[in-house]
C-alpha atoms as a printed R data frame, in Angstrom:
    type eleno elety resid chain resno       x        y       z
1   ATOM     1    CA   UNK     A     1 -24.076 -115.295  71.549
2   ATOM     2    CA   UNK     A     2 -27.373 -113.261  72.175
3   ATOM     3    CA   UNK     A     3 -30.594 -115.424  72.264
4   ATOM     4    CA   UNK     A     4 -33.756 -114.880  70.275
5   ATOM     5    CA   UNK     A     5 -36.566 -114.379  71.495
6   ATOM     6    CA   UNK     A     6 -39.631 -116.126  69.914
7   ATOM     7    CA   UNK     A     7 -42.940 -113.297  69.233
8   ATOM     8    CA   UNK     A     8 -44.746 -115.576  71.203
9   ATOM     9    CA   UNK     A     9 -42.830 -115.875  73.837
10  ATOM    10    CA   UNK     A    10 -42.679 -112.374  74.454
11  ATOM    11    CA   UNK     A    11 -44.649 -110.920  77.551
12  ATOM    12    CA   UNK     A    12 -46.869 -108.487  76.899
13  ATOM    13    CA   UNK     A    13 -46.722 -105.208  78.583
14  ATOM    14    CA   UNK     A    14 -49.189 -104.607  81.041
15  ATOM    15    CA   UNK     A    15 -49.669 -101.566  83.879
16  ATOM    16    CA   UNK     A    16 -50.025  -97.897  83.461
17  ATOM    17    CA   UNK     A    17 -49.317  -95.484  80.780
18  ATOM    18    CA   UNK     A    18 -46.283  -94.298  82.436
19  ATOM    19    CA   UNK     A    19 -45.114  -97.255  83.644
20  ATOM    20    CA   UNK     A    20 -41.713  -98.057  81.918
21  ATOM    21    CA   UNK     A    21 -40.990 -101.290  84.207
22  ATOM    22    CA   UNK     A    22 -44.258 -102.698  82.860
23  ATOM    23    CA   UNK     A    23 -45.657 -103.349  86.519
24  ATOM    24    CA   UNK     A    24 -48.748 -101.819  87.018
25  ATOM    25    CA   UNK     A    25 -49.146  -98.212  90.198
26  ATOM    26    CA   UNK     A    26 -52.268  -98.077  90.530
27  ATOM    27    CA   UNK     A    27 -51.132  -95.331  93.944
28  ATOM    28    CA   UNK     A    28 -49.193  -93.224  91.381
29  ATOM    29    CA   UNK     A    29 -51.229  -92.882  88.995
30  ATOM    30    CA   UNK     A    30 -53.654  -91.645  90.955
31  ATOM    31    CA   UNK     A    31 -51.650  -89.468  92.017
32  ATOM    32    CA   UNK     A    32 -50.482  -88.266  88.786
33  ATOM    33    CA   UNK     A    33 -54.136  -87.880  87.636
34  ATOM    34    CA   UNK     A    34 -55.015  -85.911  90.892
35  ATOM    35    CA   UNK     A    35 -52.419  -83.704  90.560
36  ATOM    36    CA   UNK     A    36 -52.550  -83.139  87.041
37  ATOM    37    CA   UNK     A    37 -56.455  -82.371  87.015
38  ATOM    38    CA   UNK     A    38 -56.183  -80.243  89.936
39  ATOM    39    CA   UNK     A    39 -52.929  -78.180  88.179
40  ATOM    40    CA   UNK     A    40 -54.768  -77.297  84.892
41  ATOM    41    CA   UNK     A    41 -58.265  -76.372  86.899
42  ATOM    42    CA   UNK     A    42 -55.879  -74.055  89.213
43  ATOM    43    CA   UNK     A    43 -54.137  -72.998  86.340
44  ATOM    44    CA   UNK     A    44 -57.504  -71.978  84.305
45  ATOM    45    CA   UNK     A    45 -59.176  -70.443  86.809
46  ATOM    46    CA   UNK     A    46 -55.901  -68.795  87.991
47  ATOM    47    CA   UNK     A    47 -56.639  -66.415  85.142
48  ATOM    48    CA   UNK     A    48 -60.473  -65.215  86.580
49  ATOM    49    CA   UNK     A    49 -59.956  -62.987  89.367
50  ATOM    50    CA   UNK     A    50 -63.211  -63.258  90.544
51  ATOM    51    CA   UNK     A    51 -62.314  -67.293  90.972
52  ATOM    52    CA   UNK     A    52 -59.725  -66.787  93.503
53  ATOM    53    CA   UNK     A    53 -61.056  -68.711  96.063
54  ATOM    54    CA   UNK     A    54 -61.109  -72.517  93.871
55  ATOM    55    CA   UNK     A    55 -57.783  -71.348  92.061
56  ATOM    56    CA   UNK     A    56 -56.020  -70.983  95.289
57  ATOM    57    CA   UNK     A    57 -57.508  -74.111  96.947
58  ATOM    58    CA   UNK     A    58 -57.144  -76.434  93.851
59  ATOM    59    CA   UNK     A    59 -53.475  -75.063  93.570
60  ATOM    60    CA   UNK     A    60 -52.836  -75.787  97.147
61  ATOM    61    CA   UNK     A    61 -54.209  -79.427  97.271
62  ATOM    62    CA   UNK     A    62 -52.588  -79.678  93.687
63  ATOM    63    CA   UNK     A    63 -49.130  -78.991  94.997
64  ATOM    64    CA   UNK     A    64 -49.620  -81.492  97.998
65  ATOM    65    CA   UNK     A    65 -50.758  -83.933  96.135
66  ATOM    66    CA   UNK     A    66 -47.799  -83.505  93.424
67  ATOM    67    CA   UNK     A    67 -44.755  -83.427  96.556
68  ATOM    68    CA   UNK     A    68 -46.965  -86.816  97.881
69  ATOM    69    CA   UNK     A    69 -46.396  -88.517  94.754
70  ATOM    70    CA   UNK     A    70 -42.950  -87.355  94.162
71  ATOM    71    CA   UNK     A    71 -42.001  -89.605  97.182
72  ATOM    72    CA   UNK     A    72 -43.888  -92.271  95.438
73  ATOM    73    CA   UNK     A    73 -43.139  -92.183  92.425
74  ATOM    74    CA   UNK     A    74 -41.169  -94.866  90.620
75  ATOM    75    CA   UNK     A    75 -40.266  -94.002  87.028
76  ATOM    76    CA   UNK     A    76 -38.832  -91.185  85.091
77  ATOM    77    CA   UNK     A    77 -42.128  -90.720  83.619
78  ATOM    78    CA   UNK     A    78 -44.461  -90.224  86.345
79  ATOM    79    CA   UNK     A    79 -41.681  -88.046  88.333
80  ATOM    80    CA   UNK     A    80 -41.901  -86.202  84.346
81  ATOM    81    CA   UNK     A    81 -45.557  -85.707  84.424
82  ATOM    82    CA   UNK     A    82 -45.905  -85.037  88.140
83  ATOM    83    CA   UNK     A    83 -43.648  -82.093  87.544
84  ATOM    84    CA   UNK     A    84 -45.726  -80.583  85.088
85  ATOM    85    CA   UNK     A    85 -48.779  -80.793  87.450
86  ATOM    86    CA   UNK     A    86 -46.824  -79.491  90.107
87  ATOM    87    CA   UNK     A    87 -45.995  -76.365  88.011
88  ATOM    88    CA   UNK     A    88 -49.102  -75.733  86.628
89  ATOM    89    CA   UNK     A    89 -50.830  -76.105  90.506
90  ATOM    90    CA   UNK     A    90 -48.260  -73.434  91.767
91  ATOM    91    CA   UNK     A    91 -48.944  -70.878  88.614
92  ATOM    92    CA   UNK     A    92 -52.574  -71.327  89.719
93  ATOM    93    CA   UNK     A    93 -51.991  -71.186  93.550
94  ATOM    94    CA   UNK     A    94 -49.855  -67.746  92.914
95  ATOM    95    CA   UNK     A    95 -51.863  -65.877  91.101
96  ATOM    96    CA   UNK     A    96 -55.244  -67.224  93.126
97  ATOM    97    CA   UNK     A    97 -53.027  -65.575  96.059
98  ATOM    98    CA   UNK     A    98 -52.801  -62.273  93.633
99  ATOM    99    CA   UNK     A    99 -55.754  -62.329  93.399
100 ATOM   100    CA   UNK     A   100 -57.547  -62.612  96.891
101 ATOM   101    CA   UNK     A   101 -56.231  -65.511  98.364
102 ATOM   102    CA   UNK     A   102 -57.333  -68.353 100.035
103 ATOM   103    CA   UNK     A   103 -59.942  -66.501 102.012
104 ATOM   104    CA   UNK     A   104 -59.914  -63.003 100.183
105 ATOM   105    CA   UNK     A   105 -63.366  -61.953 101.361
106 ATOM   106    CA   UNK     A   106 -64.623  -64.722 103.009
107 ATOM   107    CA   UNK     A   107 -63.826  -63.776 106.698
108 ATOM   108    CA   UNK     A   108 -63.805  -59.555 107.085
């Protein structure tokens, strides 16, 4: 016979938004902020060509910071969201490359 549980008794849940296990990843998040940030600033400026140079770089670091986290990464959710900041860092990486690259103009 299944046990109730008392509404006091009941442990709050504490720890990140994404955090199903209710145990707080402080690394992970920070990583899934990071990487999410950097994807939607490559992403936006992806679309200037005469921002090349920050779409490319925030792309790059965008896309190493999402495969870092990836290995760290402990619930569905952040894996989710990590994902989505991965994408959007390699749309804005790619067409920063389109568009000039990583050091279109800088060294000729």
């Amino acid at each position: 016979m299944a046990q109730a549980v008392h509404p006091r008794t009941r442990s709050k849940p504490t720890g990140s938004l994404f955090a199903t296990d209710h145990r707080p990843h402080p690394l992970q998040d920070t990583l899934l902020w990071v990487t999410g940030v950097l994807g939607v600033l490559a992403f936006i400026t992806g679309m200037f060509h005469n921002l090349h140079l920050l779409s490319s770089w925030a792309g790059l670091v965008g896309i190493l910071t999402g495969l870092y986290g990836q290995f760290h990464s402990v619930t569905t959710h952040e894996r989710f969201a990590l994902i989505m900041g991965l994408g959007s860092s390699a749309v804005g990486f790619y067409l920063g490359m389109a568009h000039g690259g990583l050091f279109g103009g800088v060294f000729d």
